[in-house]
N, C-alpha and C positions, 0 to 999 in steps of 0.2 A: 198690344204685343202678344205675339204666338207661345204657346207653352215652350217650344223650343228656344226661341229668341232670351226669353225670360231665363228659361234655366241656364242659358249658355253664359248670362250676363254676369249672372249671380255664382256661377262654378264653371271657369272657364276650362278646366282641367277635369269637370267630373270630382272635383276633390276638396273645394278652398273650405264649403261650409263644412265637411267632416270635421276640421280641423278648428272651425269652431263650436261645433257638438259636444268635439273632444275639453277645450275648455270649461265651458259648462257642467260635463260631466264631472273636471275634475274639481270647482269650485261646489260641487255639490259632496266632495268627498270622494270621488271614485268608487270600484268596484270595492267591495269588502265582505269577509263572510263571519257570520256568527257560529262560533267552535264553542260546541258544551261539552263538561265532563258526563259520563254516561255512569259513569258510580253514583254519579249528585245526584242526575236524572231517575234514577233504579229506586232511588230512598225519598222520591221527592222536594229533592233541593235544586234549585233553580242555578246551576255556577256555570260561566263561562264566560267568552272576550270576545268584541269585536275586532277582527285585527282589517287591516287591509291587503286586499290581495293581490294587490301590485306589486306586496315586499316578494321576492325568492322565497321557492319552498323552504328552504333553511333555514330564512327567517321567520318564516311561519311557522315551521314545526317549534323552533325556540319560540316561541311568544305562547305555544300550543302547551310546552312543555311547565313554562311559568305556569298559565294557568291552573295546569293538573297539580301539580307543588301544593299550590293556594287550595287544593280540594277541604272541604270541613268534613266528609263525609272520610276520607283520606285519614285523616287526624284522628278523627274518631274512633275510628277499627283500627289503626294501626296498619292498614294494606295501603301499597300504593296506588293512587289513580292513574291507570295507567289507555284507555280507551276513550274516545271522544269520537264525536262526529257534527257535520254541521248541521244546523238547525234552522238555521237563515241567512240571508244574503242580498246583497241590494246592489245597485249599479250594473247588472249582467241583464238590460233587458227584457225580454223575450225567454231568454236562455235556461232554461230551468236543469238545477244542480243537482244532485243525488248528495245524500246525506255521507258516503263514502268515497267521496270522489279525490284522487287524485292532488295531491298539493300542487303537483309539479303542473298538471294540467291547470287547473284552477288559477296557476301564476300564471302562465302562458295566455290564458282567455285572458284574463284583466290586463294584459302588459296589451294584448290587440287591440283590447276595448278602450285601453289610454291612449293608445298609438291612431284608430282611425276611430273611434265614439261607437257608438251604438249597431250602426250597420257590421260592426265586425260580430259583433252577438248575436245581429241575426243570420248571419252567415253560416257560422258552427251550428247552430237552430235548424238552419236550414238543411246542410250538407245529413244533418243527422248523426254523422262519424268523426269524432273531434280528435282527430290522428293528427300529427306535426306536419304531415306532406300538405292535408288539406288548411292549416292554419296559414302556412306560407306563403298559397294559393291566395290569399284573398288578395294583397297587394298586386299582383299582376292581373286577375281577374276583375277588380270592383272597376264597372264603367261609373258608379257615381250614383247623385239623386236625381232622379228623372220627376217630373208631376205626372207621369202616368204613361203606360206602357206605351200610348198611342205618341206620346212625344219624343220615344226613345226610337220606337219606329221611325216615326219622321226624318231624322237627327242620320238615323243608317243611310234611308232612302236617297238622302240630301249627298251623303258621306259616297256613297256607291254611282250616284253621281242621274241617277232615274232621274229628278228635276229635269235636268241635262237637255237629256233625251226629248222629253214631253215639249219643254220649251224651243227644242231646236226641229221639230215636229214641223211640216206645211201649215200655214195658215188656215187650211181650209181641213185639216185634220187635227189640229188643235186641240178646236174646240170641243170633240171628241174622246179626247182621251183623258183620263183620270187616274191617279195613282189610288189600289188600293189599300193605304195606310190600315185599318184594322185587322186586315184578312196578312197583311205582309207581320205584323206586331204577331197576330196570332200563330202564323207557322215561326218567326223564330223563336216561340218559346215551347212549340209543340214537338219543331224538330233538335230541342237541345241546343242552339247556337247561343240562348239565353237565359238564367235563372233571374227571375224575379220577384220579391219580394216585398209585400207593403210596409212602409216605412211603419215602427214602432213609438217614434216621439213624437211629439207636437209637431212639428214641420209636415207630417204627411206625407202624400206622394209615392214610389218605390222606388227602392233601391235595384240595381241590374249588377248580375256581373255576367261575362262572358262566358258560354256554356263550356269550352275547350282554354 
């Protein structure tokens, strides 16, 4: 069976296995970030919570706020804890976080990364600019998981209908003519029609989405 035949079999939409990635991810806990108090940190106490970050910033910031409450360092001076940042996080991939980053953001990545698994963290990773217009984006852009750029190639050529052509070709020019699958794979991601990405989890492969 052809790389294409295969992936077609196994994701007839470009989509089914996302949507068991996403399982997976979630029986794994989903995305979550570890939030420390930065007073505890300063005096060398170790205080903070993992929460998960699939909850709304609101309810982040409340689980954020509990935590600083529980400061011992807080208690101690008598000032409140009132600064924190995050210190670690697991379930985003690829994706790597800044220690002050956005609650609201941070929901929004974990609600994508529940929503389509893993390839939506490499997406934001990718884009580089994790603005709400390109989040949105990923849903009409992701073509899916591909085994490799040359079979998403294929998948177009086949799509655009070149087979076609070749095979309705004279018989005596046929056997002459060749599709160039790597050089076609190569310009549409040289000329932007494609972004692609090597898949980040066990399965392998990359991930494409549409350049426009």
């Amino acid at each position: 069976m052809n790389e294409r035949a295969n992936k077609q079999e196994r994701e007839p939409d470009g989509r089914e296995s996302e949507h068991e990635r996403r399982g997976e991810l979630l029986q794994q806990g989903g995305p979550r970030i570890y939030v420390a108090s930065l007073p505890d940190c300063n005096n060398g106490v170790l205080h903070g919570r993992w929460i998960e970050a699939t909850s709304d910033a609101e309810d982040m910031q409340s689980q954020i706020a509990e935590m600083l409450a529980e400061s011992s360092t807080a208690l101690h001076f008598g000032d409140p804890a009132e600064e924190w940042a995050i210190h670690d996080y697991e379930g985003f991939g690829d994706l790597r976080l800044g220690e002050y980053e956005s609650l609201d953001k941070v929901a929004k990545i974990a609600s994508g990364i529940e929503k389509h698994g893993l390839a939506f963290s490499a997406w934001i990773s990718h884009v580089g600019e994790q603005s709400t217009d390109l989040i949105e984006q990923f849903g009409d852009r992701f073509q899916g998981r591909w085994e490799s750029r040359h079979a998403y190639a294929e998948y177009m050529l086949d799509e655009l209908g070149a087979n076609r052509v070749v095979d309705e070709a004279p018989d005596w020019l046929r056997d002459y003519l060749s599709l160039d699958v790597a050089g076609f794979a190569r310009d549409l991601e040289l000329g932007g029609d494609i972004e692609v990405v090597d898949a980040s989890d066990d399965e392998g492969g990359v991930w494409v989405w549409s350049g426009h």
